[in-house]
Residue, then its C-alpha position, 0 to 999 in steps of 0.5 A: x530444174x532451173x528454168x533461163x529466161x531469154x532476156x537479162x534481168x537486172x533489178x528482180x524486186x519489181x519483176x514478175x515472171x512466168x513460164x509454161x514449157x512443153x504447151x501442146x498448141x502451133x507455134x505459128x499461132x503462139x507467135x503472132x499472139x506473143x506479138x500482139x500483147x507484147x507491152x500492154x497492160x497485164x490486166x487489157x492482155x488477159x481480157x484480149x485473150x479472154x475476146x479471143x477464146x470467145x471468137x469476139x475479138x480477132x488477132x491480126x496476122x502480120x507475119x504467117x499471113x498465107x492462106x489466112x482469111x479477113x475477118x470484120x475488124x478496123x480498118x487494117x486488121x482485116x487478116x485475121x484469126x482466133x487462135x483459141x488454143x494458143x490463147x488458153x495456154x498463154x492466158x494461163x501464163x499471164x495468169x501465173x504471172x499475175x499471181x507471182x506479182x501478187x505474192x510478190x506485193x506487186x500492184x497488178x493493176x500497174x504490170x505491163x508485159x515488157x518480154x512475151x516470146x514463144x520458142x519452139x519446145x521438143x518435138x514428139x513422135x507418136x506411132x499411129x493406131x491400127x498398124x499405120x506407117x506414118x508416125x503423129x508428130x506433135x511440137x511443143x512450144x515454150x512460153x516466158x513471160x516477164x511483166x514490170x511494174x510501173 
């Protein structure tokens, strides 16, 4: 199955690309991280995320701002989170991606992410134990990655 990035791409020689569909994490979340690393360096990306699994480092939420908490941060980026999950699965994209550039010769340590974006995957529906009524229902979330180099 041929998997379609939702940006063209033209020239593919100094591309690298990687995808994860069907990740099990909150869409909201998958989007203001997608937001926030979109065009760094692919090498400064993975180590914010690594922060972030860390709880050294927080997000700001710009966008799903409701009911969000303020975090100690520098000056405007008070309302913040740690998106743990969402930031495990999407480094383990940019991972990807750094390997792909490293098969392809790129040089990785001039990637920078030019397209990250989050689509909303299939929704699952699971019966609860124990005989309840109301069903889990669980949303998946797609992830593209594309980083070029400069």
């Amino acid at each position: 199955m041929e998997f379609k990035y939702s940006q063209k791409l033209e020239d593919e020689s100094k591309l690298a690309k990687g995808m994860g569909v069907g990740l099990n994490m909150s869409f909201k979340h998958s989007v203001t991280v997608c937001d926030r690393i979109r065009n760094m360096e692919l090498s400064k990306a993975i180590n914010l995320l690594e922060l972030v699994i860390s709880k050294e480092r927080a997000i700001p939420f710009k966008r799903f701002r409701t009911g969000v908490g303020h975090r100690r941060g520098d000056g405007k980026e008070t309302i913040a989170k740690y998106p743990q999950k969402a930031a495990s699965e999407i480094l383990k994209v940019l991972r990807n991606v750094e390997a792909n550039a490293d098969y392809k010769g790129l040089d990785t340590e001039k990637l920078k992410l030019t397209h990250v974006e989050a689509h909303k995957g299939a929704r699952r529906r699971r019966i609860k134990p124990k005989g309840r009524w109301k069903l889990w229902r669980t949303e998946l979330v797609h992830i593209q990655a594309i980083a070029r180099e400069n």
